[in-house]
N, CA, C and O atoms as a CHARMM CRD file, in Angstrom:
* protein
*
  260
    1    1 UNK  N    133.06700   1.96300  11.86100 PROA 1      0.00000
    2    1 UNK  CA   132.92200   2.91200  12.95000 PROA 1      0.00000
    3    1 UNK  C    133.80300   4.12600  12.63900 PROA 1      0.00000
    4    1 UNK  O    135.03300   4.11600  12.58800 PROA 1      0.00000
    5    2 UNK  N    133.09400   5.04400  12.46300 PROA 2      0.00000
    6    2 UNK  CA   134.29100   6.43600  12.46100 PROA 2      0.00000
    7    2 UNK  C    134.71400   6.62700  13.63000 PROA 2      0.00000
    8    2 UNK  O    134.49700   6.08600  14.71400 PROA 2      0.00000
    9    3 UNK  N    135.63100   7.84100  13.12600 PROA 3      0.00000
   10    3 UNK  CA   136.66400   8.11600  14.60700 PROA 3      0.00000
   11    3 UNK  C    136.22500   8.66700  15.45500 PROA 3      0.00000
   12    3 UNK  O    136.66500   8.46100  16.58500 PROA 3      0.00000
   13    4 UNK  N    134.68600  10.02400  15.13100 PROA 4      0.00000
   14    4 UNK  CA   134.08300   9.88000  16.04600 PROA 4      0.00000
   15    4 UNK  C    133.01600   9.27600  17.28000 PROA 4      0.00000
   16    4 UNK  O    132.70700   9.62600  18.41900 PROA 4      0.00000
   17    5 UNK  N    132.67300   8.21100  16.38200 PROA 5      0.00000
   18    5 UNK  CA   132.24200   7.08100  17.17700 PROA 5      0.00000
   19    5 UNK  C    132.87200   6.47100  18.05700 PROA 5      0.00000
   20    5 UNK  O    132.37600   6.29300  19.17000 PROA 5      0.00000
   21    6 UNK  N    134.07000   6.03900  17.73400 PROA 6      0.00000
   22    6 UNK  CA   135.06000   5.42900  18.56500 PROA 6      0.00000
   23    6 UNK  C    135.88200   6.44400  19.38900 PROA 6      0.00000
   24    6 UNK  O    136.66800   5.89400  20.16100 PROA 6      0.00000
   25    7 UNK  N    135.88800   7.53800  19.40700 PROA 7      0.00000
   26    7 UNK  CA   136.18300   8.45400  20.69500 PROA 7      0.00000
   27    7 UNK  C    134.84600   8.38900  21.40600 PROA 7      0.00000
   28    7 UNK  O    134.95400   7.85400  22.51000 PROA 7      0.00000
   29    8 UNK  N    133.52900   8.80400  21.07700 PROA 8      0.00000
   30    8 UNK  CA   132.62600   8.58300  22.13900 PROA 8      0.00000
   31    8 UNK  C    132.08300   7.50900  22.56700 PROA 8      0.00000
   32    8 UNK  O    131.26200   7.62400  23.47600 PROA 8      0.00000
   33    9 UNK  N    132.39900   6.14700  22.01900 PROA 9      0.00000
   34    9 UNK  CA   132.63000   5.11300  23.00400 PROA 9      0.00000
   35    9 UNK  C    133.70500   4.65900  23.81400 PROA 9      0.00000
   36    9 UNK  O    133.68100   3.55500  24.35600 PROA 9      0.00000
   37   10 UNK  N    134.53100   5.36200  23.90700 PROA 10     0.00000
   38   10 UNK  CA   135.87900   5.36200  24.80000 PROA 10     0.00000
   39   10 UNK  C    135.51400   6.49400  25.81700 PROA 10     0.00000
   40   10 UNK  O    135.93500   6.57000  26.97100 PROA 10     0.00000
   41   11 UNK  N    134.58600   7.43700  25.13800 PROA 11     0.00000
   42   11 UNK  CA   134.50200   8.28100  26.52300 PROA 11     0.00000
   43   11 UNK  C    135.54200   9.20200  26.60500 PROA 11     0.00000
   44   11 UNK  O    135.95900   9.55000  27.71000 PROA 11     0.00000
   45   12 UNK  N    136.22200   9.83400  25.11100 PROA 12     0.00000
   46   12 UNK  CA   137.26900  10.86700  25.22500 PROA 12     0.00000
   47   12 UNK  C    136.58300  11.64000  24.28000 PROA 12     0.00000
   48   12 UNK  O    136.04900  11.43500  23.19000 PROA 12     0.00000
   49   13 UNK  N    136.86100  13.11800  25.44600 PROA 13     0.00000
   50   13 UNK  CA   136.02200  14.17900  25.14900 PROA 13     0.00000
   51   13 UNK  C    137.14900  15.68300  24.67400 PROA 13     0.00000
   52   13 UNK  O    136.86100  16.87400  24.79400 PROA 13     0.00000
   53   14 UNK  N    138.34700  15.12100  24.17100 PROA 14     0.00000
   54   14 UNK  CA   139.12100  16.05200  24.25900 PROA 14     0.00000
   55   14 UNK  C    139.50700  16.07100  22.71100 PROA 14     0.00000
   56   14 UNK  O    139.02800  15.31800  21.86200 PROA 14     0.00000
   57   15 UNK  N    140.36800  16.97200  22.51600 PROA 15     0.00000
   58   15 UNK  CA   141.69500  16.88300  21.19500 PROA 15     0.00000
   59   15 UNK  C    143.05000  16.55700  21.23500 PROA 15     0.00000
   60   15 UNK  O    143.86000  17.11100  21.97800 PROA 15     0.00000
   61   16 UNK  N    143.35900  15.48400  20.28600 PROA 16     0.00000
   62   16 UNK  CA   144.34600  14.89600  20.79300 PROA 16     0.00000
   63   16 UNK  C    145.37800  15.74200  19.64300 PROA 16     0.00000
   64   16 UNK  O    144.89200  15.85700  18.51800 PROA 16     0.00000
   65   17 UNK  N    146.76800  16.33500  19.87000 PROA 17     0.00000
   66   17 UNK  CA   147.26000  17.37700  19.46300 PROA 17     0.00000
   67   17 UNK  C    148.74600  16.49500  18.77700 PROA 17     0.00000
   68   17 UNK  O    149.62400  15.79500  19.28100 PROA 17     0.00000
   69   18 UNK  N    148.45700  16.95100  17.47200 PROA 18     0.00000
   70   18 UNK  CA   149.43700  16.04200  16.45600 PROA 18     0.00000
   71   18 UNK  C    149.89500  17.02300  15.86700 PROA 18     0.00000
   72   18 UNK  O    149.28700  17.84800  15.18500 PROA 18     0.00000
   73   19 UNK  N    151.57500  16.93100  16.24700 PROA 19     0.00000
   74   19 UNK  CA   152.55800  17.65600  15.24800 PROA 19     0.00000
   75   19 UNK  C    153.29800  16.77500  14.23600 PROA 19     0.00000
   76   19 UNK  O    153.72900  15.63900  14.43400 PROA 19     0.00000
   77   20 UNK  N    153.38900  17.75500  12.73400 PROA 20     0.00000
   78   20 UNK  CA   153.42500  16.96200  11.53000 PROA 20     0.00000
   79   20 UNK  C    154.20900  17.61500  11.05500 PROA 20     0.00000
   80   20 UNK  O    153.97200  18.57300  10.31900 PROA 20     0.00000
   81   21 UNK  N    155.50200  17.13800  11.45500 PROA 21     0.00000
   82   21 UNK  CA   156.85600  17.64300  10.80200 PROA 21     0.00000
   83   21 UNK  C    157.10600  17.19700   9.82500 PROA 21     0.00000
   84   21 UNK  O    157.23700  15.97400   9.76600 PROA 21     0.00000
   85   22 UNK  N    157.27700  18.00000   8.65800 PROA 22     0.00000
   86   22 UNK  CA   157.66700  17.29600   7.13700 PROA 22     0.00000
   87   22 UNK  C    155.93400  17.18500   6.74700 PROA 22     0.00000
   88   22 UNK  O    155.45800  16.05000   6.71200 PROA 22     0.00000
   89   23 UNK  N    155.05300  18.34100   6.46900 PROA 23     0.00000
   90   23 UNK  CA   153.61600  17.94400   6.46700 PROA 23     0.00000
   91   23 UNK  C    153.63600  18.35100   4.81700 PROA 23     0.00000
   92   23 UNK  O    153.51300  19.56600   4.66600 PROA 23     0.00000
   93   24 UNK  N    153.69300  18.01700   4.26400 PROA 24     0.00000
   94   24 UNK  CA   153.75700  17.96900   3.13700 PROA 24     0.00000
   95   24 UNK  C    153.21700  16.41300   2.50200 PROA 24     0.00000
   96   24 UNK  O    154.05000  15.50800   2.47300 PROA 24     0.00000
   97   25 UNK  N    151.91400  16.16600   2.03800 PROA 25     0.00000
   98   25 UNK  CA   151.40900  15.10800   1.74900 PROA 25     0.00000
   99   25 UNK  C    151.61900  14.12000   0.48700 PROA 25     0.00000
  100   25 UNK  O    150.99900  14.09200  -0.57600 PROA 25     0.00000
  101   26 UNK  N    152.64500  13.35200   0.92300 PROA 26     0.00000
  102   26 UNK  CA   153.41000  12.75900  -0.51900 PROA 26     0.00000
  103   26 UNK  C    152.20200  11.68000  -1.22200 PROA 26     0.00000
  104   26 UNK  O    151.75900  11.69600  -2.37100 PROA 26     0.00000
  105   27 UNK  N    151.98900  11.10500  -0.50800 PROA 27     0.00000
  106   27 UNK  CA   151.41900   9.54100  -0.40900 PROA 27     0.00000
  107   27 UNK  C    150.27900   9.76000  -0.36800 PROA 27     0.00000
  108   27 UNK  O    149.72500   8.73200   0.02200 PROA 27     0.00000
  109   28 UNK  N    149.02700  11.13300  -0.69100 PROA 28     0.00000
  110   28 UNK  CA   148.08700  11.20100  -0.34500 PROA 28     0.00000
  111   28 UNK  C    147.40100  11.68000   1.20400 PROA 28     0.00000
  112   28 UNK  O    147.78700  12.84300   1.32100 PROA 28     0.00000
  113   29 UNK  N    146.63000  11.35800   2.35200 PROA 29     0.00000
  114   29 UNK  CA   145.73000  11.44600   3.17400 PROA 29     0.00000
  115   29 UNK  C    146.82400  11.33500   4.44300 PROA 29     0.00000
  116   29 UNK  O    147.02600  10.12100   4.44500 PROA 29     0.00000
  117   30 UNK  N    147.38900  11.71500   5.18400 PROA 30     0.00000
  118   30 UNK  CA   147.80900  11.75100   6.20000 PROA 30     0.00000
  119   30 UNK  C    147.36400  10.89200   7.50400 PROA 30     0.00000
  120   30 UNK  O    146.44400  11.37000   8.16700 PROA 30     0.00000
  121   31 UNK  N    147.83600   9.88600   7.85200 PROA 31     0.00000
  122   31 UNK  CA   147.61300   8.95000   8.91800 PROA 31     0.00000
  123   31 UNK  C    146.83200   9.41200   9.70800 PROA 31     0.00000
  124   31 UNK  O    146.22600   8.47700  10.23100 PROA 31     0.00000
  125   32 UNK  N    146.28700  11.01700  10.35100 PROA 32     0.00000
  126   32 UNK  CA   145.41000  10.84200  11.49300 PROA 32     0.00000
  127   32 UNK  C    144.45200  11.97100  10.45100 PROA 32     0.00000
  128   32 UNK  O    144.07400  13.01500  10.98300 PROA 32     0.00000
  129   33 UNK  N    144.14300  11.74900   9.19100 PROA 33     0.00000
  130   33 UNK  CA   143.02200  12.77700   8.48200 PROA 33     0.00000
  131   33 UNK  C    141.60200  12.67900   9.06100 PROA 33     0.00000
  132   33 UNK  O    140.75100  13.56800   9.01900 PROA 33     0.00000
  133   34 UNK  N    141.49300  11.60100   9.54500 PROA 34     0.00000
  134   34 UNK  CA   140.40900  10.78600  10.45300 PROA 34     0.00000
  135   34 UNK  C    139.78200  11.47000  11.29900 PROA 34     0.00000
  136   34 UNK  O    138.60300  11.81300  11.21800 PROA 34     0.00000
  137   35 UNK  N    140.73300  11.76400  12.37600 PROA 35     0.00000
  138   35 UNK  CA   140.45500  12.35400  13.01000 PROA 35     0.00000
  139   35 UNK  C    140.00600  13.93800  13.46500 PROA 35     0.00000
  140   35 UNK  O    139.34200  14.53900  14.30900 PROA 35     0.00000
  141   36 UNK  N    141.14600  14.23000  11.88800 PROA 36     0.00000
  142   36 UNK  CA   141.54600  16.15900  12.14000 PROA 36     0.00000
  143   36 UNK  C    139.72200  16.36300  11.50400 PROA 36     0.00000
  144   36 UNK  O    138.83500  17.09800  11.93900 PROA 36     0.00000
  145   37 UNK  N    139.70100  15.21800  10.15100 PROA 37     0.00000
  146   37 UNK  CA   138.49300  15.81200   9.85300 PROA 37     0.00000
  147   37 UNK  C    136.81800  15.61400  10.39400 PROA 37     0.00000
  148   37 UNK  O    135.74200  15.75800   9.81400 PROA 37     0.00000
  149   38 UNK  N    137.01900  15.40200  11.13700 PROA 38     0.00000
  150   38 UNK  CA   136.22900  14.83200  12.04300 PROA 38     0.00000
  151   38 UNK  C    135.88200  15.77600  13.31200 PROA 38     0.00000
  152   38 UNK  O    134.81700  15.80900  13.92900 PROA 38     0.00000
  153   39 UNK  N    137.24600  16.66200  13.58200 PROA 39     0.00000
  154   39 UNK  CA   137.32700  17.58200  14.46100 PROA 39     0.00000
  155   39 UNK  C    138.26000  16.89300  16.17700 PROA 39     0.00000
  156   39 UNK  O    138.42200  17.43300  17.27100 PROA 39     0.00000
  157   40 UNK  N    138.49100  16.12100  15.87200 PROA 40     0.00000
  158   40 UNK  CA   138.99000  14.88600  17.12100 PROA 40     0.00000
  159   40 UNK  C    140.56200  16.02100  17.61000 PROA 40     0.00000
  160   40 UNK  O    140.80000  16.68600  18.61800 PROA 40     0.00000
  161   41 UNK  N    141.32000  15.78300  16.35700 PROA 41     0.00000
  162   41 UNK  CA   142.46900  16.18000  16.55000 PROA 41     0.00000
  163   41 UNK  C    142.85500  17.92000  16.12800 PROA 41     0.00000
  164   41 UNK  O    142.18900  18.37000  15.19600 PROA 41     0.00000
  165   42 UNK  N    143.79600  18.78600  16.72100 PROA 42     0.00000
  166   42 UNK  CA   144.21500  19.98000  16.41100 PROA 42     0.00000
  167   42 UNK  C    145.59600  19.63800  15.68100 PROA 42     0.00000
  168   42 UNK  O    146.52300  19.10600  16.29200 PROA 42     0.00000
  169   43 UNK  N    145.65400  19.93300  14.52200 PROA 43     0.00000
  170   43 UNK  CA   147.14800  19.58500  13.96700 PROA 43     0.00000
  171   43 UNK  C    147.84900  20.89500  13.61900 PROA 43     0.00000
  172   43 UNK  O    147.47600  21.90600  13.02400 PROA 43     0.00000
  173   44 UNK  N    149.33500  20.41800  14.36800 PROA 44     0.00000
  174   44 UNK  CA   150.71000  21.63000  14.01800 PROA 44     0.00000
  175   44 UNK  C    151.18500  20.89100  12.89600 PROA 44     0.00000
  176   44 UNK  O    151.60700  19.73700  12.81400 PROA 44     0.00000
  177   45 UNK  N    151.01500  21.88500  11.95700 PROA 45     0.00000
  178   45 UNK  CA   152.29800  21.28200  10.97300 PROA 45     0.00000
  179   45 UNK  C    153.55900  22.24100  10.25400 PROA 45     0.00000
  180   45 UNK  O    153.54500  23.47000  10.18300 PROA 45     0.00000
  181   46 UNK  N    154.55600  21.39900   9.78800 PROA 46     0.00000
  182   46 UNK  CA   155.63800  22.44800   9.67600 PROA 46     0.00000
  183   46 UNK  C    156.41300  21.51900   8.10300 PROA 46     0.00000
  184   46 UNK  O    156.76100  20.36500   7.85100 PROA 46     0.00000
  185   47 UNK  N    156.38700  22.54100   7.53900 PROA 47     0.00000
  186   47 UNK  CA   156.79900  21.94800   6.13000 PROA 47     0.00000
  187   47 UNK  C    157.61300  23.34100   5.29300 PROA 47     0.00000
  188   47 UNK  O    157.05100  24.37000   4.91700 PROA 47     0.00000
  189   48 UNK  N    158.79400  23.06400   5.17900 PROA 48     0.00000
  190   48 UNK  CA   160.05800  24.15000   5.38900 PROA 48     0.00000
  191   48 UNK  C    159.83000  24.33000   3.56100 PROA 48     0.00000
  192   48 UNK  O    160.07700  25.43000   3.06700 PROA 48     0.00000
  193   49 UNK  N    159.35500  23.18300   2.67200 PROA 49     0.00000
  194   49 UNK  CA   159.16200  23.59400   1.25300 PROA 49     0.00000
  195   49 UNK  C    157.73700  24.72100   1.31800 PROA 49     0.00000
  196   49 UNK  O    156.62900  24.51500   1.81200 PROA 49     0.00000
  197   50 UNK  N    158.22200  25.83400   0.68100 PROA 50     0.00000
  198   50 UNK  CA   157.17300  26.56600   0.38300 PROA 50     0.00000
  199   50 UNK  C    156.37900  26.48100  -0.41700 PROA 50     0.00000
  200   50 UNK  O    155.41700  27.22800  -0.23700 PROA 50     0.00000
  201   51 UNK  N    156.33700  25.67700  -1.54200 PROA 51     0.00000
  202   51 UNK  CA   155.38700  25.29400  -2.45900 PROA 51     0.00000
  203   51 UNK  C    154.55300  24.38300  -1.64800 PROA 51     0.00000
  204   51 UNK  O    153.37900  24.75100  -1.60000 PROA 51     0.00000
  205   52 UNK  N    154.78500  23.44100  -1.08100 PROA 52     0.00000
  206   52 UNK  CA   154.02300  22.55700  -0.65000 PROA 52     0.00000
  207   52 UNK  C    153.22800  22.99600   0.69700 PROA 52     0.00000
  208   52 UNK  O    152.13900  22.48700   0.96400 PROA 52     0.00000
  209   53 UNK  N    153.95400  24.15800   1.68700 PROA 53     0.00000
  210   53 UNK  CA   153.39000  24.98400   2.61800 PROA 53     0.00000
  211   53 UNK  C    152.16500  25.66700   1.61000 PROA 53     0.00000
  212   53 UNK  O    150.98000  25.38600   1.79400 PROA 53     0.00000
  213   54 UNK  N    152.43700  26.22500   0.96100 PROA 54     0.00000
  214   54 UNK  CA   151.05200  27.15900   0.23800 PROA 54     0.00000
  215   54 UNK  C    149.88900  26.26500  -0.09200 PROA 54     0.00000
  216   54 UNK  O    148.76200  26.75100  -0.18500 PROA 54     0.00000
  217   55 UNK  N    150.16000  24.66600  -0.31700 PROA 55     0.00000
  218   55 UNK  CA   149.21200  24.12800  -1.04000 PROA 55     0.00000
  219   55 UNK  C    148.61500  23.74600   0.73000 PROA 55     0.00000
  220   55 UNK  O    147.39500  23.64200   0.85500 PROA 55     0.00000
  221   56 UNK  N    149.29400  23.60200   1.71200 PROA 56     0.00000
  222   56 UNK  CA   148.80700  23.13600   2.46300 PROA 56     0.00000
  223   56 UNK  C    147.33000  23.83900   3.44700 PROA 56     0.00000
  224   56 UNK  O    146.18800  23.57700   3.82300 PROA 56     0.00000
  225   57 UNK  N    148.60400  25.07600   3.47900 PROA 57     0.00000
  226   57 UNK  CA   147.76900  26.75200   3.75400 PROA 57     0.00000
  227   57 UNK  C    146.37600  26.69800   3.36200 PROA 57     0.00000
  228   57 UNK  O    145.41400  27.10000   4.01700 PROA 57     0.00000
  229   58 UNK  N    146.37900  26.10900   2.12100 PROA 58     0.00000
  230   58 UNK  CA   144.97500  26.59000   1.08000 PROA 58     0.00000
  231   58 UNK  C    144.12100  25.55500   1.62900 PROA 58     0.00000
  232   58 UNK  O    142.94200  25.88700   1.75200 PROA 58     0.00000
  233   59 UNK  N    144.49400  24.14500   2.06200 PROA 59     0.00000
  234   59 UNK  CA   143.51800  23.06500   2.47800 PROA 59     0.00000
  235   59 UNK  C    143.56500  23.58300   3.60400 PROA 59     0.00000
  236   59 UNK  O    142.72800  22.83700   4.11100 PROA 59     0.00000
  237   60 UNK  N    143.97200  24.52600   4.76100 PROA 60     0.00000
  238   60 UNK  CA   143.58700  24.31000   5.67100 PROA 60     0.00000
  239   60 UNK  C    142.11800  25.34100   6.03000 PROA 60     0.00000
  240   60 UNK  O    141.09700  25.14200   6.68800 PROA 60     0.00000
  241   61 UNK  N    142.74600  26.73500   5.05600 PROA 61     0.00000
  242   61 UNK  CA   141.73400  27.48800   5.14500 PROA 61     0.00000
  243   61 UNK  C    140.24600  27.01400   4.09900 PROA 61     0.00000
  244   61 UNK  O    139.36800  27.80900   3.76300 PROA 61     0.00000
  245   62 UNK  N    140.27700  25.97200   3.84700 PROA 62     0.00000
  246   62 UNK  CA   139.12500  25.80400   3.25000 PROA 62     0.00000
  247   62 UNK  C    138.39800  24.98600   4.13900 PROA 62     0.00000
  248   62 UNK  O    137.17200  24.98100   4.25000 PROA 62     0.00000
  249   63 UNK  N    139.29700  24.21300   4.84000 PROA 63     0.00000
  250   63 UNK  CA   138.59700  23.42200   6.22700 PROA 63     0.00000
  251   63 UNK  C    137.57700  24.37800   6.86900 PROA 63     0.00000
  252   63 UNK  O    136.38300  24.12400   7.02200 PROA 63     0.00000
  253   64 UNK  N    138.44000  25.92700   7.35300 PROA 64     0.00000
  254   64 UNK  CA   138.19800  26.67400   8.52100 PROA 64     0.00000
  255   64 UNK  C    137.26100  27.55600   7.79100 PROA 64     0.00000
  256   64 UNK  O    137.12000  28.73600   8.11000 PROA 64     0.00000
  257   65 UNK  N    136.44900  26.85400   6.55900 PROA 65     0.00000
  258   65 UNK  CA   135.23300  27.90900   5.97800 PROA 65     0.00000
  259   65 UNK  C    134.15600  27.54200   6.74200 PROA 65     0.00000
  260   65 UNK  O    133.07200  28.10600   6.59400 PROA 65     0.00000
């Protein structure tokens, strides 16, 4: 079942709003990717390394193509 399946059988019609301090993706896929990519969730993130901010920057604006 994806995540959007399982929000519209719960009957939640909203975005659930996840801040991701330290967003810098060590380990790969981020615990709620599920959702963000899916459109479920709006994610803040804040990642004080600038190398890893730029790489992040770049995945996000490729999302928002």
């Amino acid at each position: 079942m994806s995540a959007r399946d399982l929000a519209k059988t719960l009957g939640f019609e909203g975005h659930i709003q996840v801040i991701d301090v330290g967003a810098n993706p060590i380990d790969g896929k981020p615990p709620y990717h599920g959702i963000y990519t899916e459109d479920i969730a709006h994610v803040i993130g804040f990642e004080p390394n600038l190398e890893a901010f730029a790489k992040l920057e770049k995945i996000k604006k490729e999302r928002d193509m």
